[in-house]
Each structure stands twice: as structure tokens, then as C-alpha cells.
C-alpha positions in Angstrom: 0.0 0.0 0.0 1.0 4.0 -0.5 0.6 6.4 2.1 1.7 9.7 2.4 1.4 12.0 5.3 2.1 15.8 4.9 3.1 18.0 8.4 0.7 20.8 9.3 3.0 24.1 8.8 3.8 25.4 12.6 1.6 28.7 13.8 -1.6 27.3 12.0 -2.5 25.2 14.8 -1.6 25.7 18.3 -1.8 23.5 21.9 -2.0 24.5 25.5 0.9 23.4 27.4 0.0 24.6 30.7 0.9 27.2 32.9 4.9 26.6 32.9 7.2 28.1 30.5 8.4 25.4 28.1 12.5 25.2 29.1 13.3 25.1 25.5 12.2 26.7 22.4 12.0 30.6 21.2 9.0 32.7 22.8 7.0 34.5 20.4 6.0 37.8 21.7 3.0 38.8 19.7 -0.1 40.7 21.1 -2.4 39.9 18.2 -1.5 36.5 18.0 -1.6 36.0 22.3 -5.2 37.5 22.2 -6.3 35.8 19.3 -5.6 32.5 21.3 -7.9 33.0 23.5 -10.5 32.9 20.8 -9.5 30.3 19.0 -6.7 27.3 18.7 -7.0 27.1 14.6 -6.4 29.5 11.8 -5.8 30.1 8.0 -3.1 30.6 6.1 -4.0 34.1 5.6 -5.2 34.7 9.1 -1.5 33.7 10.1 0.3 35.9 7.8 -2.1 38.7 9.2 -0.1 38.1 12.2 3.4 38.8 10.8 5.3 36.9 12.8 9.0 36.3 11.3 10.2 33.2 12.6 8.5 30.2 14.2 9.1 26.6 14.8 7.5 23.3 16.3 9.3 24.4 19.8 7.9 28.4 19.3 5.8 29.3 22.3 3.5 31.8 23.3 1.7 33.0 26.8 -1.3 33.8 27.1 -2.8 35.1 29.8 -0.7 32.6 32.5 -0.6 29.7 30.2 1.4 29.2 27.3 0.6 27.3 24.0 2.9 25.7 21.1 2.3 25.0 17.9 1.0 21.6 17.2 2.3 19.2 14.7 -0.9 18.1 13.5 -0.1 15.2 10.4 -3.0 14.9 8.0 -2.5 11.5 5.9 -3.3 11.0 2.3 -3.8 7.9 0.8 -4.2 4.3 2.1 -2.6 3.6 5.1 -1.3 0.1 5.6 -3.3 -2.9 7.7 -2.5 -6.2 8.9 -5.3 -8.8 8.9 -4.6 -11.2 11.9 -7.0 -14.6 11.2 
């Protein structure tokens, strides 16, 4: 069988972590994008750009309010995944 997956690109979908800063990673200080999280964890393509954040990665975080969120590496899949039958 042929599968393929493709990764999410990072800043379009976001996680709570909880209310301790993440030890590693690069903190993204962005207003917009902080108060938009509390809104909502999902966002467009163009919604993100509207942001203009520079530089972001899987280990980019941001607080909000006194929890802090990361982007999530969401995998979407395409194709047929492979199965074992077990008779």
C-alpha cells in the first residue's frame, strides 16, 4: 500500500501546554496573535500571515494570559494507510 502524510505548517495550529514556560524553544512575543488565542486554537493561512510573525518553529511558544501554548504538529494523511489482517 501508498501512504503519504504531509506536516501541518507550525503557527496554523496551536496547543496549550500549561501554565509553565516550556525550558526550551524561542518565545514569540506577539499581542495579536496571544489574544487571538484565547479565541481560537486554529487559523488560516491568511489569518496567520495577518499576524506577521518572522520566525516560528514546532518548539515556538507563546503565553497567554498565564498559560502558554505551542504550535502543534498536526499530520493529516493521504492515501491508504497500511493494515494487517490477523486470522
Amino acid at each position: 500500500m501508498i501512504y503519504e502524510s504531509k506536516t501541518i505548517a507550525p503557527g496554523l495550529k496551536w496547543k496549550q501546554m500549561g501554565l509553565h514556560k516550556p525550558t526550551k524553544g524561542q518565545e514569540i512575543q506577539n499581542e495579536a496573535l496571544a489574544a487571538k488565542l484565547q479565541q481560537q486554537h486554529e487559523f488560516t493561512k491568511e489569518e496567520w500571515d495577518g499576524f506577521q510573525v518572522d520566525r516560528i518553529s514546532f518548539d515556538s511558544f507563546v503565553k497567554v494570559g498565564d498559560s502558554y501554548f505551542k504550535p502543534l504538529k498536526d499530520v493529516e494523511w493521504t492515501g491508504s494507510l497500511p493494515f494487517v489482517v490477523i486470522t
